[in-house]
C-alpha positions in Angstrom: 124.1 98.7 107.1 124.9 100.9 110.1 126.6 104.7 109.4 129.9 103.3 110.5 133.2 102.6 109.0 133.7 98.6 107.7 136.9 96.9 108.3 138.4 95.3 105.6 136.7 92.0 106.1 133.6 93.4 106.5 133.4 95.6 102.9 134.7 92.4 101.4 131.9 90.6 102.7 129.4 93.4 102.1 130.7 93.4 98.1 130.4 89.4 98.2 126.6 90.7 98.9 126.1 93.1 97.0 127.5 90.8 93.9 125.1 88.0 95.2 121.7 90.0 95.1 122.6 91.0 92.0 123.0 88.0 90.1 119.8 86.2 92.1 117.3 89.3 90.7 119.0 89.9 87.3 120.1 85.8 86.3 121.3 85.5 83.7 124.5 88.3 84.1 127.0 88.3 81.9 130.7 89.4 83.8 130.4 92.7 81.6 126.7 93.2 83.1 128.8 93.4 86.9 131.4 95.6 86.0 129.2 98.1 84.3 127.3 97.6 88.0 129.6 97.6 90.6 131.5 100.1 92.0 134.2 98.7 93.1 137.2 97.6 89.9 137.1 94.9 87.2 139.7 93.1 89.5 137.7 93.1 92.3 134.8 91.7 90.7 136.6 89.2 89.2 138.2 88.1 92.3 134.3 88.4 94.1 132.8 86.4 91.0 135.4 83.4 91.8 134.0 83.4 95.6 130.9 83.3 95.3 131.4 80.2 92.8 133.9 78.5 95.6 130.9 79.3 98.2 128.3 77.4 96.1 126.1 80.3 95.7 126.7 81.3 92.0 127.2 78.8 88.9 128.4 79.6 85.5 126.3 78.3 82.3 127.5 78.4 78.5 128.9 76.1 76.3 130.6 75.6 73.1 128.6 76.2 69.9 128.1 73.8 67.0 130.6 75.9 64.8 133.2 75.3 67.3 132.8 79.3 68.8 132.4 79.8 72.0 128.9 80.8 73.7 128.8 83.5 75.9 129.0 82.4 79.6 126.2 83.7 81.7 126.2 83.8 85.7 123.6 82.0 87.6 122.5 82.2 91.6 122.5 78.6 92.8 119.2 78.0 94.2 120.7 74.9 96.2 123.7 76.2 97.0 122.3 76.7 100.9 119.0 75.4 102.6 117.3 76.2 105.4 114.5 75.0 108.0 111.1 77.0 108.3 108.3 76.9 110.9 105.0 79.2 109.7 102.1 78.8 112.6 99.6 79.9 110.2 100.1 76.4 107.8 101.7 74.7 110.8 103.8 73.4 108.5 107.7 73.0 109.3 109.3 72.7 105.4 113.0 72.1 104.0 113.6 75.6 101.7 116.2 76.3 99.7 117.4 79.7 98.9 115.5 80.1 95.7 112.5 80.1 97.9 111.3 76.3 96.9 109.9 74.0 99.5 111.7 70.7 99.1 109.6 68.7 101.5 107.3 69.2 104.7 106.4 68.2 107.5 102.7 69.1 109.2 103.6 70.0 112.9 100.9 69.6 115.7 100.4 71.1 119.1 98.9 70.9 122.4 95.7 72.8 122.6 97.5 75.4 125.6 101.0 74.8 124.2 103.9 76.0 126.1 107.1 77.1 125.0 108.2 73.4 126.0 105.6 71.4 123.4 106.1 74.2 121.1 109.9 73.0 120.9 109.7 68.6 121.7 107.0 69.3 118.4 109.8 71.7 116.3 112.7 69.6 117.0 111.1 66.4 116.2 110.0 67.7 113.0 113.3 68.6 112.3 114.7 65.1 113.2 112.6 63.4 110.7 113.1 65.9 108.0 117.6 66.1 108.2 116.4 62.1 108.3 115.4 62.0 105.3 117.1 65.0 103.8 120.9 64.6 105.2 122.9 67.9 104.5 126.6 69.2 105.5 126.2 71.9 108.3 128.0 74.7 106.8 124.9 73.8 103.9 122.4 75.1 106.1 121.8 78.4 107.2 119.2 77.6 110.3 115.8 77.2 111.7 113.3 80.8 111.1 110.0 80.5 113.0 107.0 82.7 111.6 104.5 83.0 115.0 101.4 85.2 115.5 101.8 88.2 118.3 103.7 91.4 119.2 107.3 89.8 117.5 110.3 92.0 118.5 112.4 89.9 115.2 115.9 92.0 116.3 116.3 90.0 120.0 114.4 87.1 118.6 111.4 87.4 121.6 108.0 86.4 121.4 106.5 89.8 123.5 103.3 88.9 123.7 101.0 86.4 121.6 97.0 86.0 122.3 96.7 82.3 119.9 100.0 81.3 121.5 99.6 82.8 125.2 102.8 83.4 126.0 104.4 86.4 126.8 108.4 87.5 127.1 109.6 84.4 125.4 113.3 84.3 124.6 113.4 82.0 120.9 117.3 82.2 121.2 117.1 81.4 124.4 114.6 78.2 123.9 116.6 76.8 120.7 120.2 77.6 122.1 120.9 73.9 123.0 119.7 72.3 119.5 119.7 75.0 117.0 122.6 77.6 118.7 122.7 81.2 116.8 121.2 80.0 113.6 117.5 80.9 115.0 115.2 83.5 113.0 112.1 84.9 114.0 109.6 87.0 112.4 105.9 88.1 112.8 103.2 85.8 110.5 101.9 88.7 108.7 105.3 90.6 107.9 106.4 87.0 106.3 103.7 86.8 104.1 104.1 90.1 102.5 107.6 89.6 102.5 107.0 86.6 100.5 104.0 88.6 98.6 106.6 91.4 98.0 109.7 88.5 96.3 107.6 86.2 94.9 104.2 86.7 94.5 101.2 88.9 94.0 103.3 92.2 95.0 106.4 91.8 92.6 107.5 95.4 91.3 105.8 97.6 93.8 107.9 99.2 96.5 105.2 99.9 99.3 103.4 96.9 100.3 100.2 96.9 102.6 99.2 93.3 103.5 96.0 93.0 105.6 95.8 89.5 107.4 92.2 89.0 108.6 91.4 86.0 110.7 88.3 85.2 112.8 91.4 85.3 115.9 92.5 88.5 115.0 93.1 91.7 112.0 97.0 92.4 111.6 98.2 94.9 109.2 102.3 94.2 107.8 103.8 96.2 105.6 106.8 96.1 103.2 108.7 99.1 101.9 112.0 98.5 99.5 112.3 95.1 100.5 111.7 95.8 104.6 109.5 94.4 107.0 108.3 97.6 109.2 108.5 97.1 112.7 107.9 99.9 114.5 109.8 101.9 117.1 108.5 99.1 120.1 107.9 96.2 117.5 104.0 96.8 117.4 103.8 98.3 114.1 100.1 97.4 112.2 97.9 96.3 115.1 95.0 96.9 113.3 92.6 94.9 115.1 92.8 97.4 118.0 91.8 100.4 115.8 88.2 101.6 118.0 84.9 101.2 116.9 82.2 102.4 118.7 81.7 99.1 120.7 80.9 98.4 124.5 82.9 94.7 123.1 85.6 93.9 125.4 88.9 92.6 123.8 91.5 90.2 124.9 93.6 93.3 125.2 91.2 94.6 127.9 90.1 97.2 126.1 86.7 97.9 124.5 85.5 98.4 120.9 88.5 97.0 119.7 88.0 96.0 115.5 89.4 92.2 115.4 86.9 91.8 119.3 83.9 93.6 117.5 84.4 91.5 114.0 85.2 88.0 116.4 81.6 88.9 118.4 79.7 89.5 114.8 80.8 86.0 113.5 80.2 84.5 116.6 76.2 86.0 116.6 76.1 85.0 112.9 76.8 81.6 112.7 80.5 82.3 111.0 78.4 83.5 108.2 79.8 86.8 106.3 77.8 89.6 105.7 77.6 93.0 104.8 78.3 94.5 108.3 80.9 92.5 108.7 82.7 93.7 104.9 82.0 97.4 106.4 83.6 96.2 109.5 86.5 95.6 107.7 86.5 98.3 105.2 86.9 100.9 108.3 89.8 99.1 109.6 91.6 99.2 106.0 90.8 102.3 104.4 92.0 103.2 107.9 95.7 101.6 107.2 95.7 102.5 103.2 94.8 106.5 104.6 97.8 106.4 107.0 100.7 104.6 104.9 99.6 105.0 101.1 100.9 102.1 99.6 101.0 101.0 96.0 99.5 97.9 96.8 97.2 96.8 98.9 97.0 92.8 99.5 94.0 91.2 101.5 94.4 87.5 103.0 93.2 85.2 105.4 90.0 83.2 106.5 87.4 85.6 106.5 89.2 86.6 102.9 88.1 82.8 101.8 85.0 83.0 102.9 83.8 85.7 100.9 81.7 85.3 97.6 82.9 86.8 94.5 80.0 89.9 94.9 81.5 90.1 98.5 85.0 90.4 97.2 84.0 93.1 95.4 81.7 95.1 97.4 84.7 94.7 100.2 86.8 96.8 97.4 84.2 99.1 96.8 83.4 99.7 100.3 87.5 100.4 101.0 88.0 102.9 97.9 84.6 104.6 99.4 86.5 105.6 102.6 89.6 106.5 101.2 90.5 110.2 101.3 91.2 111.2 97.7 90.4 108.4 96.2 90.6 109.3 93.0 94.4 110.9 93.6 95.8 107.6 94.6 97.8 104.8 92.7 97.2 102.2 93.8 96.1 98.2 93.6 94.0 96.1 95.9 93.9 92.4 95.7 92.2 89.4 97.6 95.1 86.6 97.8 93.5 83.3 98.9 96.0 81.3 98.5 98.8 81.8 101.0 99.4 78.7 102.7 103.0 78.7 102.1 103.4 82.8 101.3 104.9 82.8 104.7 107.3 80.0 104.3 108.5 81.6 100.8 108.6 85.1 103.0 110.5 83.4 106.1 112.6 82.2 103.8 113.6 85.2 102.2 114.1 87.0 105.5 116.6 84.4 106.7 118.8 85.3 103.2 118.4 88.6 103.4 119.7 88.8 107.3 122.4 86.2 106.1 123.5 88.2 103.7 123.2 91.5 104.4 123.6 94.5 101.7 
C-alpha cells in the first residue's frame, strides 16, 4: 500500500484483505485465532468474517458431534469462490485457475511462426471462447485474463517493452484486450511467474529471498522473489542475466558483444545441442554472478538446458556455482534444479492476479 491516508471504504477493504490472506495461509482458523490476529476489534472482525462468507471467498466447516455437543467451527478460504483465465508462453498453454492455484482445464494455444500482436490475440480469444464454452461462469466469478510473456515486461502499465522470441516492442496489453477483456488484463514477465509460483506453491515454500534462474537455449533470465514480491527493477529490466559480458567477440541480438545467453546460444549451436562442461562453466559464471549480487536463501534453476543435463552434470553445475561464490562457506543458502515447471508459471500467474486483486 502507498504512505497515504485510506478512506473509509478503502481500510474496509484493505481489512477484508488482510482477513482473507490470513485464513488462505493458516486454514483451518478458528474466529478466536483472528481476533488474537487482527488489530482491528472483535466487532469488526465479526462483521469482516460475515463478508468475506457473503463474497464466496471464505466457508465455515464443523458440525455436531455424536454426543449431541457442538464441534468447533473452523474457517476455510474457498478455493472456488473466484476463477480466473491464464496465458503462460513458456507451456503455451491458456488454463481455467481457480484461486487455490488449481488448473481446472486447458487449452494448448498455437501461434504463427512471426506472430503479431493481432495472431497473438484472434489465438487468446479463441481459446478463451472454447474454454467459458465449456466452463460457463457468472462475470462477477471471474477475476480476468493474466498473460505470462518472455521480454523486458513493465507489469505496472501492462506493456510488452521489448521481447526478442516475440519481436515486438512498445506493445500496450490493456490497450490490445480493451474491446474483449476491458480492465481485468494482467501481465507479468515468464520468469518472475515461475518463481512466484516456486515461492507459493512449490520448491521455494518458507524462504523469503527467492533467486530463480530460467535458462533456455533462446535466452538466461534471472527473477527473483522477496516477501512475496516480484522485483522489477527501477526501469522494469531487473535480472537480465543473459547480457552479463563474457569475454566473447559473439554478437547478441541486443547488439552487443560477449553477451552470456549469445555466447551459450553460439556453443549449443557448434555442439550439436549437446551439453558439456564449458557450457555448465558458462552458466556457473552467470549464476554465482546473480547469487554474489542478491544473496538469496534459495537458489532455483529451470528450464531446457536444466533438462538436458545428466545427473553428474547437475551436480558438477552446483559445484561449479558454490566454487565461484564469494564466502562460500558464510552463506545459507539452497540450490535446486526444478525440471518440472510446465505449469509453475500458471500456478505463479495465478497468484499474482490474487494478490493485485486483493491487495494487503
Amino acid at each position: 500500500m502507498k504512505d497515504e491516508f485510506l478512506s473509509h471504504s478503502d481500510a474496509a477493504q484493505f481489512n477484508r484483505n488482510i482477513v482473507l490472506h490470513y485464513v488462505k495461509n493458516r486454514e483451518p482458523v478458528s474466529r478466536t485465532d483472528i481476533w488474537g490476529a487482527m488489530k482491528i476489534s472483535r466487532a469488526s472482525v465479526t462483521q469482516v468474517i460475515r463478508q468475506l462468507q457473503e463474497a464466496d471467498l471464505i466457508v465455515e466447516t464443523g458440525e455436531i458431534g455424536i454426543s449431541g455437543r457442538r464441534k468447533p467451527r473452523f474457517l476455510r478460504f474457498n478455493k472456488n469462490g473466484r476463477f480466473m483465465y491464464v496465458f503462460d508462453w513458456n507451456s503455451h498453454l491458456l488454463c481455467l485457475v481457480n484461486i487455490g492455484g488449481e488448473v481446472l482445464d486447458s487449452r494448448p494455444l498455437f501461434f504463427p511462426e512471426k506472430c503479431t500482436p493481432s495472431a497473438f490475440l484472434a489465438v487468446v480469444l479463441e481459446g478463451l471462447r472454447d474454454l467459458r464454452q465449456a466452463h460457463p461462469l457468472e462475470p462477477e466469478k471471474t477475476l480476468g485474463l493474466g498473460l505470462a510473456l518472455p521480454g523486458l515486461i513493465d507489469s505496472r502499465h501492462l506493456t510488452v517493452l521489448y521481447s526478442v522470441e516475440l519481436g515486438w516492442r512498445d506493445v500496450d496489453i490493456r490497450y490490445l484486450f480493451s474491446e474483449s477483456c476491458g480492465e481485468n488484463v494482467f501481465l507479468e514477465r515468464t520468469g518472475n511467474v515461475i518463481a512466484l509460483g516456486e515461492y507459493v506453491y512449490g520448491a521455494a515454500v518458507g524462504h523469503n529471498h527467492v533467486l530463480l534462474v530460467l535458462l533456455e537455449h533462446e535466452g538466461i533470465g534471472a527473477s527473483s522473489v522477496v516477501r512475496g514480491d516480484c522485483q522489477h527493477g527501477s526501469n522494469y529490466m531487473f535480472g537480465e542475466l543473459g547480457h552479463v559480458k563474457l569475454p566473447s567477440k559473439i554478437l547478441c541480438s541486443c547488439g552487443q558483444q560477449g553477451c552470456l545467453e549469445a555466447v551459450v546460444r553460439d556453443h549449443m549451436m557448434r555442439n550439436g545441442d549437446v551439453v558439456d562442461d564449458q557450457l555448465i562453466e558458462y552458466i556457473a559464471f552467470g549464476v554465482s554472478a546473480a547469487v554474489n549480487i542478491s544473496d538469496p536463501g534459495i537458489v532455483l534453476l529451470t528450464g531446457r538446458l536444466v533438462r538436458d543435463m545428466s545427473d553428474s552434470q547437475e551436480q558438477a553445475l552446483i559445484a561449479s556455482i558454490r566454487r565461484k561464490i564469494t564466502n562460500e562457506r558464510s552463506r545459507s543458502f539452497i540450490i535446486r534444479l526444478c525440471r518440472e515447471e510446465r505449469l509453475m508459471g500458471i500456478k505463479g500467474m495465478s497468484a499474482h492476479i490474487f494478490n493485485s486483486q486483493f491487495v494487503v
